[in-house]
C-alpha positions in Angstrom: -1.3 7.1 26.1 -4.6 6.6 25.3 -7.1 9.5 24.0 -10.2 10.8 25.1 -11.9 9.2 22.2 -10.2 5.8 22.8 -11.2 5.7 26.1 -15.0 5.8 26.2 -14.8 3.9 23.1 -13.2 0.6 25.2 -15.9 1.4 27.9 -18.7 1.8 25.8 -17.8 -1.2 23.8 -17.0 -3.4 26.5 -14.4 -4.8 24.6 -10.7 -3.5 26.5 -9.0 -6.6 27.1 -9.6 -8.1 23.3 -9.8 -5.2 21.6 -6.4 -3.5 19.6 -6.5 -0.2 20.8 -5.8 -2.6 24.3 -2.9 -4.0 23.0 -1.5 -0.8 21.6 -1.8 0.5 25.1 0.0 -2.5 26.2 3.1 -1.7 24.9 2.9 1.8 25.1 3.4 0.9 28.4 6.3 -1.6 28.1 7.8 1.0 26.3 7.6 -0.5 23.1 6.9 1.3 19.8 3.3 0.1 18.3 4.6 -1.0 14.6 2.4 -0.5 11.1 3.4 -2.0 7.5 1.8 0.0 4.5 1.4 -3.0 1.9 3.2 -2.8 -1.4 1.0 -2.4 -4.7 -0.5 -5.2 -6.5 0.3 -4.1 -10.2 1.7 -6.5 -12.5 5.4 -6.5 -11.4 4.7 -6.5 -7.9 7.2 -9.1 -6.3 5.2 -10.0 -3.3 2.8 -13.0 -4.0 -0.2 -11.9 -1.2 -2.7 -14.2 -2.7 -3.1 -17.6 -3.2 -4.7 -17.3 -6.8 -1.1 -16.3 -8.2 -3.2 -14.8 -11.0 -4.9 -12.0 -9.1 -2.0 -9.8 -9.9 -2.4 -10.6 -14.0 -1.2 -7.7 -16.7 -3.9 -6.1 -18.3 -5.0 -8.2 -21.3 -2.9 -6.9 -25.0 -3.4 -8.3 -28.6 -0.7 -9.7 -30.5 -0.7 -9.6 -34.1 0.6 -12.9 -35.4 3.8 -12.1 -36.7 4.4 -8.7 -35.7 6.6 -7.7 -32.7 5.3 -7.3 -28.9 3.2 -4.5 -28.4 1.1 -3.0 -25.8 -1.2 -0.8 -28.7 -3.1 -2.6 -30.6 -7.0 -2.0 -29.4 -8.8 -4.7 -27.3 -12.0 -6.3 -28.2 -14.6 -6.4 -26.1 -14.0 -7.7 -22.7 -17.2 -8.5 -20.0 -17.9 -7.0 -16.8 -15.0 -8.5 -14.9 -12.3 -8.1 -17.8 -12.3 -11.0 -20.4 -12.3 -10.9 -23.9 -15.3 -11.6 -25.6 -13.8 -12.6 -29.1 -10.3 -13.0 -30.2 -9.4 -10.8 -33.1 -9.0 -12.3 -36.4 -5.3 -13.2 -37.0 -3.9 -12.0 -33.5 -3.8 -13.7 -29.9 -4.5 -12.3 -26.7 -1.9 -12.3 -23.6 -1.4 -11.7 -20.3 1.6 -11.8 -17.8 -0.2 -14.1 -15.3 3.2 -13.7 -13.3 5.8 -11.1 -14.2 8.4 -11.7 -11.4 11.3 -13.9 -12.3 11.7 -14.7 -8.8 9.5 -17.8 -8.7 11.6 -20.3 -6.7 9.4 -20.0 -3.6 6.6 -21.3 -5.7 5.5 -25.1 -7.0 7.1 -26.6 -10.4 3.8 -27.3 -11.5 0.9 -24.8 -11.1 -2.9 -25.5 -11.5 -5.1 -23.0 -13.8 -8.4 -23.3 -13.7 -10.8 -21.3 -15.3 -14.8 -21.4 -16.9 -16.0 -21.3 -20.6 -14.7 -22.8 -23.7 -12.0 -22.2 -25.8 -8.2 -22.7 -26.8 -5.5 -21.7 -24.3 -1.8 -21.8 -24.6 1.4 -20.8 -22.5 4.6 -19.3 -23.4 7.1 -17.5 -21.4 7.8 -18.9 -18.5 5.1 -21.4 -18.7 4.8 -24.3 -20.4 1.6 -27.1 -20.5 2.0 -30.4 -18.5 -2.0 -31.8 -18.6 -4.7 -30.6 -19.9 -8.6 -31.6 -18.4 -12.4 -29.8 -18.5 -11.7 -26.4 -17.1 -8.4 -26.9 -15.6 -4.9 -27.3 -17.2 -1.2 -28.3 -15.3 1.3 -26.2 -16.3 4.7 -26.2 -15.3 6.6 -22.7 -13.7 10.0 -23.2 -15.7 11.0 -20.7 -12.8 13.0 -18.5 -15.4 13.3 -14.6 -16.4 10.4 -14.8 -18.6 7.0 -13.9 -17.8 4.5 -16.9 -16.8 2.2 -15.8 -19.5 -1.1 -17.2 -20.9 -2.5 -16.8 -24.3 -5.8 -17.0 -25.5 -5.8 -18.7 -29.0 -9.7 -18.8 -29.0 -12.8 -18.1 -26.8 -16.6 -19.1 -27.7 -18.6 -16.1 -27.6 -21.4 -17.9 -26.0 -19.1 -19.5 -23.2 -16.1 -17.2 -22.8 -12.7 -18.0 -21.1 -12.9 -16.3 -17.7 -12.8 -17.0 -13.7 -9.0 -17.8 -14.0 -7.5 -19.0 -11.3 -3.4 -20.0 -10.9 -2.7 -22.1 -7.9 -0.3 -23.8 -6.2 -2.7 -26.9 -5.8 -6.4 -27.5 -5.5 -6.7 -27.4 -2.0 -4.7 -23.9 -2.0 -8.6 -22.4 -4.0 -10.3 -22.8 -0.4 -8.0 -19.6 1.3 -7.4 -16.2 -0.4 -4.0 -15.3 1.2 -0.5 -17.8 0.8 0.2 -19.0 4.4 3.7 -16.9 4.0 2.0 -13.5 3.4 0.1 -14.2 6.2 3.0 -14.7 8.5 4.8 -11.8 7.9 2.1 -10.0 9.6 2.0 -11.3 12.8 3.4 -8.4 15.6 2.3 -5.7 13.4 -0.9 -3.6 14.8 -2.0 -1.7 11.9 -1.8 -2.8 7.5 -1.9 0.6 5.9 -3.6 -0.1 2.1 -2.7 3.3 0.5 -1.1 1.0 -2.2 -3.8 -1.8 -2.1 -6.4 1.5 -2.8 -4.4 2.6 -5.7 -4.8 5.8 -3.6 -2.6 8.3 -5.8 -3.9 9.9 -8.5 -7.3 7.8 -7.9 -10.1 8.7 -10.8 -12.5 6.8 -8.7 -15.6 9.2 -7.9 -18.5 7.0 -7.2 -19.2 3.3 -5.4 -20.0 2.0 -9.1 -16.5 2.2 -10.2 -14.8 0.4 -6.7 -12.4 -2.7 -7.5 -14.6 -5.6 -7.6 -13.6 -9.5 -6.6 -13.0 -11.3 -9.6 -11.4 -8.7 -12.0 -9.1 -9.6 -14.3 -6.2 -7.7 -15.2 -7.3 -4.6 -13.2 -5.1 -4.9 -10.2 -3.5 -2.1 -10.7 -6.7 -0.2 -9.7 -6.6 -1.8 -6.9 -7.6 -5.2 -4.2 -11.4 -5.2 -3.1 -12.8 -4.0 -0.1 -14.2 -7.4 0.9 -10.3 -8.7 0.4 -9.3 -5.5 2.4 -11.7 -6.4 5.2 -10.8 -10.3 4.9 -7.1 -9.5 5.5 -8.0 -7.3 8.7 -10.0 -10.6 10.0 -7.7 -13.3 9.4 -4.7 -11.5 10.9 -6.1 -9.8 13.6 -4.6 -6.7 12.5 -6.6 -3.0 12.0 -6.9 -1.6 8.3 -5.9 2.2 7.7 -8.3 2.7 4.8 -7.1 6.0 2.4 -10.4 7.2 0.8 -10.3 8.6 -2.9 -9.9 12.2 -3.0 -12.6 12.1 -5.1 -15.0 9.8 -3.5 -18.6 11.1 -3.1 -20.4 10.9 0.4 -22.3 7.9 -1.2 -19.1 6.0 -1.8 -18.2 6.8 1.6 -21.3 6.0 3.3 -21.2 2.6 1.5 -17.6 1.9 2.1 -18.4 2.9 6.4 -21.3 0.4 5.7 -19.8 -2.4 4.5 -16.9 -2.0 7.1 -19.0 -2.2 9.8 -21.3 -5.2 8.3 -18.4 -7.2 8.1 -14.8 -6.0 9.7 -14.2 -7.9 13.2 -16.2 -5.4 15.5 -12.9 -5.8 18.2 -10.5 -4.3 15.3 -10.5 -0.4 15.4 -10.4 1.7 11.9 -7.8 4.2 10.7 -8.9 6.5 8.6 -7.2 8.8 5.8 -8.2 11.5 3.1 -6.3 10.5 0.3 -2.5 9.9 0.7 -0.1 13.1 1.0 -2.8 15.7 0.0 0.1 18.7 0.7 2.6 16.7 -1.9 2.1 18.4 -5.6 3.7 15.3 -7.0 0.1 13.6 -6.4 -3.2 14.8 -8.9 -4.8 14.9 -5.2 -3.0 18.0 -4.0 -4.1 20.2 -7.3 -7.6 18.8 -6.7 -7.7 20.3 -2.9 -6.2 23.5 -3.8 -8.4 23.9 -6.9 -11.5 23.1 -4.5 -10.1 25.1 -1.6 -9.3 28.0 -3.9 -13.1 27.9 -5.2 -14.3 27.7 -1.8 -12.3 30.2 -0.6 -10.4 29.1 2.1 -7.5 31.2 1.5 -6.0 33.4 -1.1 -2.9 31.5 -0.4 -3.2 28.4 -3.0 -1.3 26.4 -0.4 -2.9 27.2 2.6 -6.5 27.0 1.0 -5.1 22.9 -0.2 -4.5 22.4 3.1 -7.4 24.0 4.6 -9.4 21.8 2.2 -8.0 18.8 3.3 -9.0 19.2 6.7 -12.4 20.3 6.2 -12.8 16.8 3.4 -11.0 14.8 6.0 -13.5 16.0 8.7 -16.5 15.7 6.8 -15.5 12.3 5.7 -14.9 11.0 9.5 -18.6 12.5 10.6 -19.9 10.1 7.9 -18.3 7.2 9.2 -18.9 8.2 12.8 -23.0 8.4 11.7 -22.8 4.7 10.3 -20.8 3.5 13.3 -23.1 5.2 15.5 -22.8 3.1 19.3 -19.5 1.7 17.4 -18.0 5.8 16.1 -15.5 5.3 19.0 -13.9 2.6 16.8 -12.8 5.5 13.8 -9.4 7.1 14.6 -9.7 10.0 12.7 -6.0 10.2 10.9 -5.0 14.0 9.9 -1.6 13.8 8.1 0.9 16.4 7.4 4.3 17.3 6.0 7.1 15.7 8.3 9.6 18.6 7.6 7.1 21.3 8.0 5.1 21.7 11.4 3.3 24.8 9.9 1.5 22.5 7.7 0.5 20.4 11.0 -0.7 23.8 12.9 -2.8 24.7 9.3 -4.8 21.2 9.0 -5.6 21.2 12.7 -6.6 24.5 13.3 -9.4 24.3 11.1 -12.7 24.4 12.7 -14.2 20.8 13.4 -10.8 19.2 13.5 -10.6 19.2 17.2 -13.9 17.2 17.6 -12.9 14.4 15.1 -9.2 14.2 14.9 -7.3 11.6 16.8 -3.9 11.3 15.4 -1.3 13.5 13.4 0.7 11.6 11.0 3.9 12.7 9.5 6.2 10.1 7.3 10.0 10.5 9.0 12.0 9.1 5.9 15.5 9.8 6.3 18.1 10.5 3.4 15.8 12.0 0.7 17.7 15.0 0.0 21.0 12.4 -1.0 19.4 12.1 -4.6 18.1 15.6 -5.3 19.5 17.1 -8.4 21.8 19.6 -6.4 23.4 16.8 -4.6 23.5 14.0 -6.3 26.7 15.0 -8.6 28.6 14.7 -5.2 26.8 11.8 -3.5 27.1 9.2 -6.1 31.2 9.1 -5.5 30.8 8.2 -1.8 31.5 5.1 -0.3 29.2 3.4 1.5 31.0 4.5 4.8 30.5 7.9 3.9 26.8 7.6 3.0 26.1 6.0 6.1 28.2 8.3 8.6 25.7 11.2 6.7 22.8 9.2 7.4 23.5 8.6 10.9 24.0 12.4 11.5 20.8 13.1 9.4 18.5 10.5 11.9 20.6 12.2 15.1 19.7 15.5 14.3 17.9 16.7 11.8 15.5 13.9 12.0 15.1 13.9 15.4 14.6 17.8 15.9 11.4 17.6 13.1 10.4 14.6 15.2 9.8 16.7 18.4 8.8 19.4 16.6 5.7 17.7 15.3 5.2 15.9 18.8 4.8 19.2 20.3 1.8 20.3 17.6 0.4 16.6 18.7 0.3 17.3 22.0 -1.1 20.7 21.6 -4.6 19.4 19.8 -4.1 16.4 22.6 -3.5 13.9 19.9 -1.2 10.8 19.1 1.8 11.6 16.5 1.7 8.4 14.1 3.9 7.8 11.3 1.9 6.9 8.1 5.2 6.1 6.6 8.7 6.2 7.4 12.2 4.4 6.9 15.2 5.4 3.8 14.2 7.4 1.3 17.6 6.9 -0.9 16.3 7.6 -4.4 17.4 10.0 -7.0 14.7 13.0 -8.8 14.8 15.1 -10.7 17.0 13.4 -13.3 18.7 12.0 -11.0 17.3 8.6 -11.2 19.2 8.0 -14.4 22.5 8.6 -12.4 23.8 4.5 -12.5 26.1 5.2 -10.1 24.0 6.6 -7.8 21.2 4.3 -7.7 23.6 1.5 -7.5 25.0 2.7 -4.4 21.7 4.0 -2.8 21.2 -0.5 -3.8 23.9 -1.2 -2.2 23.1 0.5 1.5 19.9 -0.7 1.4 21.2 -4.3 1.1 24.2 -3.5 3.8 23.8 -4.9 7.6 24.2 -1.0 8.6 20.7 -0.2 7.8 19.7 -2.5 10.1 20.9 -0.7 12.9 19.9 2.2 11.0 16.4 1.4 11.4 16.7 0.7 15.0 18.3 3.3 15.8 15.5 5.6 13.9 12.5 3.6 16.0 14.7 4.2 19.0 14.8 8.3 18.4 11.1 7.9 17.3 9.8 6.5 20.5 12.3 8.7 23.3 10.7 12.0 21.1 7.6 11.3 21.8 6.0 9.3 18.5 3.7 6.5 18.8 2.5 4.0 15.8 5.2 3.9 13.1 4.0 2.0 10.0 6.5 1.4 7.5 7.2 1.5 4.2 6.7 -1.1 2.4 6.4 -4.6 3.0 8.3 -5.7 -0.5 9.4 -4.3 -3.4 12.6 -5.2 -6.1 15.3 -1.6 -5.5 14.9 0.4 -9.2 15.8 3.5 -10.2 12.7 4.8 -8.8 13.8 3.2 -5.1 14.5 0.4 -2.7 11.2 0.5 -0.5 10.4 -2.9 0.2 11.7 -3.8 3.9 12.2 -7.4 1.7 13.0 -7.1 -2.2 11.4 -10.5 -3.0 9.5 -13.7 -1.9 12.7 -16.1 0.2 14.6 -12.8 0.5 15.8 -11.6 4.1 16.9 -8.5 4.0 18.5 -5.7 6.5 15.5 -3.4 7.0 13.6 -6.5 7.6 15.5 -7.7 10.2 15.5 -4.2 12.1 11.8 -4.6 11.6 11.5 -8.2 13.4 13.5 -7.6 16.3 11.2 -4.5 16.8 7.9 -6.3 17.0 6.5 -7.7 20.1 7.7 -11.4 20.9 
């Protein structure tokens, strides 16, 4: 149902029949389950191709000694403001993984680079030079394990090489996103960029040291607001934005500001402290206890984290609320919480202020992440995959199910809307674990079998008949590692079974 808050916001705004918090009411009342997708990262070996400059996702920039071996250590020159070298040390070249993925058969045989300044570039790898003219050069994708990697042999001080771009064709430099990305977002009602905002572990304190359009090599800090906000716009669908945990209220007040300047005013905003603030895993959650210590919210280090958490998370939605002024109905303020413990839920929101700003309690139901714990693992990794799944199915039947209701109850309590920030398998081994061959190849394996698919649906169905509204997954697509199989698809052409749960969950 709709809150208090969403409410007067549609009436104020005049906006209830275009607007998504509409929509969302829609099919709460077809009885659907409103559906979110957190986007995977954009770091170097990232195997989803968002954007149609196939360069945006370039490795940092390393030198290579002529002669000597690969290495990642040798010091950089100087680079300018947007990440390009400035001189080529003598006797070395400079490189970058322009694309890292081997899976490159979804893309053309011949790529266009473009780029301003002079110099002297090559390609090797994966890569290979087809035509050469003023500021652009042809180069064929050889579509092969190695990297699609660029090398800069030599660039003019006065004129450096920079403003690469790596396209598909010249008319593909007119849109930002590849026509496929964008249509794996239709049916969706909320893009969650927790991974896009390099939100774990963030160092960024002030607006001077956002992403900026046009960097090179430095996506793994990050994508831009501006391509945030332009993604939001052409897809129709409303942005969860996770703040930096160490953002300043002048970051934020710009961030709100820009947001409002230029996000579709019908799209709503969710917005999130940080990512997992409770989770000691993360730099975030040692921050907020070390502040909520200090501040003495608690002599319990815990308790005085998550007490801190809610008082930043408050503070940071009055900001936005000021900026958004006739528009503040348009924040949902998002309070999240550990899935498995509702005492957390009851800490956060019984802070003082909550009440007045909060409008949803997120948890992340994952199901199987005990399978790969240390104690556990030794017996797991020699089950079959019927075994693993009948423990699955008893795991989202019960256990699952009774934290589900659990948290809906605290939800309904502070009259608010239980969201999932994430959710979905959580097969992955810890602790040491993750070395276990054995075991990773069969946590693979069930992510790749047509059981998960009914898995999944299964999971949405408990989700919705306990009570829990949006549920965003996670993630849109990512190759299965050691360190997990979280992408609903593992690769650009792949279909997979979570993603196939996932399509014949969203609205026709």
């Amino acid at each position: 149902m709709l809150t208090r808050r969403d409410a007067l916001g549609l009436i104020a705004a005049g906006v209830l029949e275009r607007s998504a918090l509409a929509m969302t009411a829609r099919r709460q009342a077809s009885g659907s389950v409103p559906l979110g997708l957190n986007l995977s990262g954009t770091s170097y070996w990232a195997s989803e191709t968002p954007f149609t400059n196939l360069a945006h996702n370039a490795a940092p920039w390393r030198v290579q000694v002529q002669g000597a071996p690969f290495t990642w250590d040798e010091p950089l020159p100087p680079l300018t403001e947007d990440g390009y070298p400035t001189r080529i040390p003598d006797g070395s070249f400079v490189d970058s993984f322009l694309i890292y993925s081997s899976h490159r058969k979804h893309l053309s045989p011949t790529l266009s680079l473009h780029y301003d300044g002079r110099g002297h570039i090559a390609y090797i790898g994966g890569a290979e030079l087809v035509e050469r003219r003023p500021g652009v050069d042809h180069v064929r994708n050889l579509r092969k394990n190695d990297a699609f990697t660029i090398r800069l042999i030599h660039t003019a001080a006065d004129d450096p090489i920079r403003n690469i771009r790596l396209v598909e064709s010249e008319a593909a430099t007119a849109d930002t996103f590849r026509g496929d990305f964008l249509s794996r977002l239709k049916g969706f009602s909320v893009l969650r960029f927790m991974d896009w905002m390099a939100t774990n572990d963030s160092p960024v304190k002030a607006w001077s040291e956002r992403v900026r359009q046009g960097s090179f090599g430095r996506s793994h800090q990050g994508v831009a607001l501006e391509t945030m906000i332009e993604l939001a716009n052409r897809s129709g669908v409303p942005p969860w934005f996770n703040v930096p945990h160490m953002a300043d209220d002048d970051y934020i007040e710009r961030f709100a500001t820009q947001t409002l300047e230029h996000l579709d005013p019908a799209l709503p905003v969710y917005l999130e402290y940080s990512n997992e603030v409770w989770n000691s895993i993360f730099s975030q959650a040692a921050y907020a206890q070390e502040r909520g210590l200090t501040e003495g919210l608690s002599s319990n280090p815990f308790e005085a984290q998550l007490r801190f958490y809610a008082t930043r998370t408050t503070e940071i939605i009055k900001i936005w609320e000021r900026v958004f002024a006739a528009q503040a109905s348009r924040i949902l303020g998002v309070y999240a919480a550990q899935f498995e413990n509702p005492w957390t839920s009851e800490t956060i929101l019984s802070v003082p202020g909550v009440a007045d700003h909060a409008d949803i309690l997120a948890i992340a139901p994952y199901f199987g992440g005990s399978f790969g714990a240390p104690d556990h693992a030794e017996d797991v990794q020699t089950w079959s995959l019927d075994r693993l799944f009948e423990a699955l199915n008893e795991e989202v039947d019960n256990k699952n199910r009774t934290h589900i209701l659990s948290q809906r109850a605290m939800a309904r309590r502070y009259g608010l809307r239980l969201a999932a920030y994430e959710g979905g398998q959580h097969l992955v081994g810890y602790g040491g674990t993750e070395n276990d061959d054995q075991l990773t190849d069969l946590f693979i394996a069930a992510n790749r079998d047509r059981r998960m698919n009914d898995l999944y649906v299964r999971h949405l169905k408990i989700w919705h008949e306990a009570g829990g509204d949006l549920f965003a997954f996670f993630a849109s697509m990512a190759e299965p590692s050691k360190w997990g199989s979280w992408g609903l698809l593992e690769f650009e052409g792949d279909w997979n079974p979570k993603w196939g749960a996932v399509q014949s969950l969203l609205p026709a």
